[in-house]
BABA-263288 format. One line per field, with one value per residue (C-alpha): residue number from 1; y, x, z. Coordinates in nm, 4 decimals, padded with zeros to 6 digits. Each point is the difference from the previous one (the first is absolute). Example, Ala and Ser with C-alpha at 12.3 -4.5 7.8 and 13.67 -1.06 7.14 Angstrom:
<sites>
nr (1|2)
c2 (-00.4500|00.3440)
c1 (01.2300|00.1370)
c3 (00.7800|-00.0660)
</sites>
This chain:
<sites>
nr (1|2|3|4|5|6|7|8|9|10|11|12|13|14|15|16|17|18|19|20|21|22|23|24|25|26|27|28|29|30|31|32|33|34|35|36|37|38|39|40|41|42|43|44|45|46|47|48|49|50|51|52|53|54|55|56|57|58|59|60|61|62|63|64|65|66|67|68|69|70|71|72|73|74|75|76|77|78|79|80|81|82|83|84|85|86|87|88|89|90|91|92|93|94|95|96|97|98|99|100|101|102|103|104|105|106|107|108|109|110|111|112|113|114|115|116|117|118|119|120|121|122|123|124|125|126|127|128|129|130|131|132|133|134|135|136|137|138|139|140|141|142|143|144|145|146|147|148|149|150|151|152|153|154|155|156|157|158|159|160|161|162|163|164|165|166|167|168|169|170|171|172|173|174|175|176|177|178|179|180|181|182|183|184|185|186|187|188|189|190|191|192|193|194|195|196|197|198|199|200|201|202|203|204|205|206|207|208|209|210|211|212|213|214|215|216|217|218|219|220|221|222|223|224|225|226|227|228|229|230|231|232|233|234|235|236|237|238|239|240|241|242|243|244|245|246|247|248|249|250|251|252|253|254|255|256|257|258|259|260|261|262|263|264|265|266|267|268|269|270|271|272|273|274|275|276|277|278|279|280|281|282|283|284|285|286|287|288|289|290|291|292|293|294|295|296|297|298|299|300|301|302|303|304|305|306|307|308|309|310|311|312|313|314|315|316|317|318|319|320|321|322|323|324|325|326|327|328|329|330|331|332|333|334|335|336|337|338|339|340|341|342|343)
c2 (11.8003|00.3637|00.0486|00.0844|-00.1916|00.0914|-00.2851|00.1068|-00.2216|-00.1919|-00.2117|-00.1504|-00.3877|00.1140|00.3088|-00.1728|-00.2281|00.2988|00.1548|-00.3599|-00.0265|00.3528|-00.0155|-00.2869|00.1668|00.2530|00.2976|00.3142|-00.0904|00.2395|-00.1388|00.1896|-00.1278|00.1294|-00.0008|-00.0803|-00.2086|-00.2487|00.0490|-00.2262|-00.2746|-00.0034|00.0505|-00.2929|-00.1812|00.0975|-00.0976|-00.3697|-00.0867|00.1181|00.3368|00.1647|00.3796|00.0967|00.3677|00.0052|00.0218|00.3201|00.0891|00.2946|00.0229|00.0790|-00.0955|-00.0411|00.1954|00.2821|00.2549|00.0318|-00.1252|-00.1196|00.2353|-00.0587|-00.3942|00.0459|00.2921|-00.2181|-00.2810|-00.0844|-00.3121|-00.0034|-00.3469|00.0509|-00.2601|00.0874|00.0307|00.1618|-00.1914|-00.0664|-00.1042|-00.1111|-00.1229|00.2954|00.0481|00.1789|00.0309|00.3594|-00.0772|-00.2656|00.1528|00.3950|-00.0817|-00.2067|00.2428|00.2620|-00.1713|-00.1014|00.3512|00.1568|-00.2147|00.0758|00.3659|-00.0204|-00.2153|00.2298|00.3292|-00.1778|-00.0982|-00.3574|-00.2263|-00.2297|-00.1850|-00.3667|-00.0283|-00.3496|-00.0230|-00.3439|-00.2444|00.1432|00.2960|-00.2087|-00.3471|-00.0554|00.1283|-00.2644|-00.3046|-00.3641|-00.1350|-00.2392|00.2273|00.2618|00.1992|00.2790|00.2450|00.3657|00.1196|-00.1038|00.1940|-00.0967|00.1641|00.2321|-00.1548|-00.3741|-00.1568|-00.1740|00.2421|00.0477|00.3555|-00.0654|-00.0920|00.3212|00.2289|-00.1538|00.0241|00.3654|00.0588|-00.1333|00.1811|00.3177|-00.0536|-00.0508|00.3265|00.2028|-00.0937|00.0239|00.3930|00.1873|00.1910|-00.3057|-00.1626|-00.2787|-00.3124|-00.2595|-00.4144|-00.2406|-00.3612|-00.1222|-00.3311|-00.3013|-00.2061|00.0784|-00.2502|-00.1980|00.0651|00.2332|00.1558|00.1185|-00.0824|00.2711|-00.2385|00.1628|-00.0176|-00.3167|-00.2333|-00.0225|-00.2384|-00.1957|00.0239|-00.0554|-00.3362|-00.0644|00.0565|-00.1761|00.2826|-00.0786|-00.3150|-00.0025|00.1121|00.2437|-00.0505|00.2873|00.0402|00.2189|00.1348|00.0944|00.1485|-00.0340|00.2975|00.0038|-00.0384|00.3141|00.2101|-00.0863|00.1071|00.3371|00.0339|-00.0694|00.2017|00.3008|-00.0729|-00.1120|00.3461|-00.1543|-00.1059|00.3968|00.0476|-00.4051|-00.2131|-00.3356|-00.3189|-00.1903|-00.3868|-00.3034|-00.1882|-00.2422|00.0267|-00.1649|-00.0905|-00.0087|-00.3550|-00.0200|00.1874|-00.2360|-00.3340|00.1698|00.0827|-00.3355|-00.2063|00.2231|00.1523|-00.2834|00.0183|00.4029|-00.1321|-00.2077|00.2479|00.0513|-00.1006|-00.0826|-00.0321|00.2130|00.2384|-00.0079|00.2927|00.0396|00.0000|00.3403|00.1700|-00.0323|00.1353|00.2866|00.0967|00.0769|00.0036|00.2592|-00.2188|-00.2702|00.2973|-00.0010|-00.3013|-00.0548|00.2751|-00.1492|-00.3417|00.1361|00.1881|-00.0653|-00.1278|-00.0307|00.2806|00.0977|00.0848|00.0270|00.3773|00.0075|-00.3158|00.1967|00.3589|-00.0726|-00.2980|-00.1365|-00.3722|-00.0992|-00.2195|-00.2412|-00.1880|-00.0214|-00.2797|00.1299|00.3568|-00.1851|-00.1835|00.2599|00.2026|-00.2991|-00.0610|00.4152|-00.0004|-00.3028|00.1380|00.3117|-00.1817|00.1347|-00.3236)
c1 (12.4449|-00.0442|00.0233|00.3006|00.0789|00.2320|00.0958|00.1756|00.2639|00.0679|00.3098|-00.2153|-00.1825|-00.3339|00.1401|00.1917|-00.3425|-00.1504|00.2724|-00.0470|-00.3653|-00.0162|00.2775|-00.1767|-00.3272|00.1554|00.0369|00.1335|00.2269|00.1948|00.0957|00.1730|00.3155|00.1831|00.3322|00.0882|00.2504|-00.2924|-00.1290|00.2771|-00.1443|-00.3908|00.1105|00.2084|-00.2574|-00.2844|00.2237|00.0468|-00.4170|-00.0596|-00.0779|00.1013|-00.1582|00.2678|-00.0806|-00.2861|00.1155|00.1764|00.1157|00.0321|00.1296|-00.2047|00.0377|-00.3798|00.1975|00.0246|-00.1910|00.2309|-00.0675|-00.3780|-00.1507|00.2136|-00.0556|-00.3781|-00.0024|-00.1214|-00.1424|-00.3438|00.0762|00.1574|00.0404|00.1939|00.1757|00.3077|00.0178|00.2735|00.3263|00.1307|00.3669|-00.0464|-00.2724|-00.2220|00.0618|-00.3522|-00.3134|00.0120|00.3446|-00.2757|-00.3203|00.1160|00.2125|-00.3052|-00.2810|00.2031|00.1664|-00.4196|-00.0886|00.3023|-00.1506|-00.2958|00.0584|00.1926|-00.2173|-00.3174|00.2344|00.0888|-00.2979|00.0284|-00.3484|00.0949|00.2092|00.0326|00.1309|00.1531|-00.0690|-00.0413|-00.2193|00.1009|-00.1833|-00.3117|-00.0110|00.2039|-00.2455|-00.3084|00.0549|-00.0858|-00.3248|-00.2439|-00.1961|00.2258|00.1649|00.2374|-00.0597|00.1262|-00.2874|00.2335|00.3001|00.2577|-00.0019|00.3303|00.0107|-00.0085|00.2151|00.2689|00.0230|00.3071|00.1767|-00.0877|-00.3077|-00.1137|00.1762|-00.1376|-00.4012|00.0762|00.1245|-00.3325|-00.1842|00.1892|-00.0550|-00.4029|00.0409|00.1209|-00.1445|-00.3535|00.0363|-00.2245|00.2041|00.1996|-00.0917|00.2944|-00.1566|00.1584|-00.0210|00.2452|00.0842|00.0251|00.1936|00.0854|00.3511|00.1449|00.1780|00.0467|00.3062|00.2405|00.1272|00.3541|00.1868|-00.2768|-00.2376|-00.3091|00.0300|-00.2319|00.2654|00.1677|-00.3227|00.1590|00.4157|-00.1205|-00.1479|00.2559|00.3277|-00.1279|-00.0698|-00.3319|00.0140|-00.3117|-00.3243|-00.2799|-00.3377|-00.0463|-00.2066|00.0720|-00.1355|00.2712|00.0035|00.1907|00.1872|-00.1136|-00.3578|00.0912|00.1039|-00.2656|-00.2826|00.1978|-00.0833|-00.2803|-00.0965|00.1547|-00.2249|-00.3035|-00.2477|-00.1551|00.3026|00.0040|-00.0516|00.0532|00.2510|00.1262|00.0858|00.2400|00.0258|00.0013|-00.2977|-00.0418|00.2971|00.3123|00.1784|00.3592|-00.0449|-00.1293|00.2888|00.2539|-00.1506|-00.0135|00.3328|00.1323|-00.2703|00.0872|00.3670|00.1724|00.3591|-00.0158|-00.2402|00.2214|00.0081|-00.3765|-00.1938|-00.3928|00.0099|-00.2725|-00.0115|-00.2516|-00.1947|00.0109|00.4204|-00.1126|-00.1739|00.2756|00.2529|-00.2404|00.0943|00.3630|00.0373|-00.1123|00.0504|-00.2222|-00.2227|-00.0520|-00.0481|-00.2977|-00.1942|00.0557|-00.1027|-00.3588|-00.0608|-00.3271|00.1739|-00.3222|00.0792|-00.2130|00.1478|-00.3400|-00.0225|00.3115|-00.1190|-00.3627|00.1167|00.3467|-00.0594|00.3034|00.0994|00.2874|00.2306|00.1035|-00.0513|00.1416|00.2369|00.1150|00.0737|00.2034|00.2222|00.0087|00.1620|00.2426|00.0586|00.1622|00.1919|00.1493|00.0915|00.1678|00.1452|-00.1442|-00.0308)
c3 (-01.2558|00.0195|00.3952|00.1754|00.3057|00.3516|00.1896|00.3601|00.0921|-00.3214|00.1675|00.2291|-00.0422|-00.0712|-00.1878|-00.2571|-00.0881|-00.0339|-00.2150|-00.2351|-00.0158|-00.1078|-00.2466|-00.1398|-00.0464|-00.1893|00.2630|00.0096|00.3358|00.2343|00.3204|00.3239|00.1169|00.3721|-00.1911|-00.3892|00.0913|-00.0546|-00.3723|-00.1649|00.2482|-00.0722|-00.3518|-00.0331|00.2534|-00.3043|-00.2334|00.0929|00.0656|-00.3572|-00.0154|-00.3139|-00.0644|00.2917|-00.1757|00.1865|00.3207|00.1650|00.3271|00.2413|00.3768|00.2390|00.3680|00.2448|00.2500|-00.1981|-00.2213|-00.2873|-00.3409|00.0710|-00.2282|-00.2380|00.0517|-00.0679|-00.2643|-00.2434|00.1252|-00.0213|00.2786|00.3337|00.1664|00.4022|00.0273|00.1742|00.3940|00.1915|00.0305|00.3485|00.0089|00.3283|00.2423|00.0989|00.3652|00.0021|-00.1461|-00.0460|-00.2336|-00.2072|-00.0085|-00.0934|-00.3166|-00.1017|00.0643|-00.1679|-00.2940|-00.1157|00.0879|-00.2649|-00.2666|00.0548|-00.0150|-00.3104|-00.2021|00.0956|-00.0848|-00.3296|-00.1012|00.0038|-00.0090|00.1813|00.3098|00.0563|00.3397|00.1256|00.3478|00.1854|00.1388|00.3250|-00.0063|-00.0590|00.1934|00.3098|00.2602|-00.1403|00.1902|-00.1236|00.0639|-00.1967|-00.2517|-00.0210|-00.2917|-00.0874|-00.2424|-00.0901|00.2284|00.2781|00.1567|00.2849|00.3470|00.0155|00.3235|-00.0345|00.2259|-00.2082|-00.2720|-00.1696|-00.0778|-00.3636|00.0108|00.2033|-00.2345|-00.2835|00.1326|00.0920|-00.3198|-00.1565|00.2649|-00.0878|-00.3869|-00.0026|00.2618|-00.2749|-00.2858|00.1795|00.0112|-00.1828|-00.2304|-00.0806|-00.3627|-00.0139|-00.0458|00.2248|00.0925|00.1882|-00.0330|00.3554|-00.0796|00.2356|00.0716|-00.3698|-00.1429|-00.3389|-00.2746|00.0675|-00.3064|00.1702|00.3276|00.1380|00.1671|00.2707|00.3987|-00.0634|-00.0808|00.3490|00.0721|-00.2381|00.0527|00.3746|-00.1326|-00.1720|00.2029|00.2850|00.2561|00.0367|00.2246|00.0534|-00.1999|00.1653|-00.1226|-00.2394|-00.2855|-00.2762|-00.3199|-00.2441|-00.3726|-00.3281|-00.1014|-00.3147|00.0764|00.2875|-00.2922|-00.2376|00.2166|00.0420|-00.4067|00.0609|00.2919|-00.2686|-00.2240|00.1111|00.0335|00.2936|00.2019|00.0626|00.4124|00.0792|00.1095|-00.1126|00.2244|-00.2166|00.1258|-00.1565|00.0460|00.3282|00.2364|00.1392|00.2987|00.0962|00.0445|-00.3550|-00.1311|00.1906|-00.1535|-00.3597|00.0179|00.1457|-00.2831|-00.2993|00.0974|00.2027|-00.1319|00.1705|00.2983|00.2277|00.2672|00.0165|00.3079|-00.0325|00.4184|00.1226|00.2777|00.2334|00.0274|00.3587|-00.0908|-00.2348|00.2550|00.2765|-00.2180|-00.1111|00.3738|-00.0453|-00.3683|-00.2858|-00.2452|00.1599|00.0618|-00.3403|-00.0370|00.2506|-00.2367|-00.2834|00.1451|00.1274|-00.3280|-00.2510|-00.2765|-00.2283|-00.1576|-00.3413|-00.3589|-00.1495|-00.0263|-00.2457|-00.1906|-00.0599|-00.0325|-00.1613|-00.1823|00.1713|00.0590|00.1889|-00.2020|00.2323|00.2883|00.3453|-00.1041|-00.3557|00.2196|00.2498|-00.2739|-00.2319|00.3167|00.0492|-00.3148|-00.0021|00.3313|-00.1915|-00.3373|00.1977|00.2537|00.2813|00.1716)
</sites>
């Protein structure tokens, strides 16, 4: 392969599949790291799934919160993907602290890959900047046509930075003098094998299944994603001349349920399951808490989302099919936290 790749935040879960897909296809790699403390760790992480043409693969520092060493980053490169977001080392006591370093760590890619000429950027954004403000009804679907309300009740910090971010990217790229091609992958709950003690945000659901804390179940459905099938339609979405100006929903196909993911893992998993409850809570229980508590806030959104939510615009344009199903993505998740004893 010929083309020179940048990969933003190549510590990260998605990242790192990223990083191995690439390396596997033969790719020119450079990824971005905050400090270089890290390299010894994704290359030892690469290392032990079975990549061998380690040669490949450079690295450079570069922080989102700052302008130095971007150009340099993308001198090169013919690819951009965005993967990394800001890193909070502690709860964001407002949305200003969120949404800014988001909006602005986009907008300094963005600038430096049109400045150095690269063709294109694959941003990963999320599946809330598309589908929490379409509410579930018979009939009705989510696609990439949709986007969330920046002010639905319930949603979180993250999600609001990350839509704004998206909002902010298609702003820029729409400008008339502006010739950097440009896509995102909006994916759902991420989950499947970790390859590292770095798991996603997604696997609390799980650990809270698991250690007990969650008593009792709210009725919430949920589309999740492999990893691996989340990094694949990134390639893709690189590739693909017609991905240029579109974004990606990446789900598995069909959806879940907490509930679901509670009887999996007592069926499949008992000897790690004993502390899992399959009690339900009632729904009126959810929307009295949504009262008092941000969490259960949350929750309540979640609970009245549309959850048919469409992949067919990546399995037409991209080609793409996701690898596994809801169960095999919930195991395969499992099956990590296990190996790296993080349960």
């Amino acid at each position: 392969m010929n083309q020179k790749v940048l990969v933003t935040g190549g510590t990260g879960f998605v990242g790192v599949h990223i990083l191995l897909q690439l390396l596997q296809k033969g790719y020119d790699v450079k990824t971005t790291l905050r400090s270089m403390k890290k390299k010894d760790m994704i290359i030892d992480t690469l290392k032990e799934n079975g990549v061998q043409n380690l040669e490949k693969l450079s690295f450079i520092e570069a922080d989102l919160s700052k302008d130095c060493n971007w150009e340099e980053a993308m001198e090169d490169r013919d690819y951009v993907f965005s993967v990394a977001s800001p890193v909070f080392f502690h709860e964001p006591e407002s949305e200003e602290e969120a949404i800014r370093p988001a909006i602005e760590g986009i907008t300094r890619i963005l600038k430096a890959a049109q400045k150095m000429n690269v063709t294109r950027v694959v941003m990963t954004s999320n599946f809330g900047a598309v589908g929490f403000s379409k509410k579930a009804a018979i009939g009705v679907v989510t696609t990439e046509e949709d986007w969330t309300d920046e002010n639905e009740a319930g949603l979180s910090i993250y999600e609001k930075s990350k839509l704004l971010a998206e909002r902010a990217a298609w702003d820029f790229v729409s400008q008339p003098d502006i010739t950097l091609e440009f896509a995102t992958v909006n994916p759902v709950a991420i989950f499947g094998p970790s390859l590292s003690e770095h798991i996603s945000g997604s696997f609390m659901l799980i650990n809270n299944l698991l250690n007990g804390s969650m008593k009792r179940i709210p009725e919430i459905p949920l589309n999740i994603v492999d990893v691996r099938d989340v990094a694949d339609i990134h390639i893709r979405a690189m590739l693909t001349p017609e991905a240029n100006g579109e974004r990606f929903i990446a789900s598995a196909d069909g959806q879940t349920s907490l509930q679901e993911m509670a009887e999996i893992l007592k069926a499949k998993r008992p000897q790690i399951s004993k502390n899992v409850s399959t009690k339900k809570m009632p729904n009126v229980a959810l929307r009295t808490a949504a009262l008092v508590n941000k969490q259960a806030k949350e929750g309540l959104l979640l609970h009245g989302m549309n959850r048919n939510v469409k992949n067919d615009k990546a399995k037409q344009m991209l080609g793409w099919q996701p690898i596994s199903t809801n169960e095999e993505v919930i195991l395969a998740s499992v099956d990590s936290m296990m190996n790296f004893k993080l349960i």
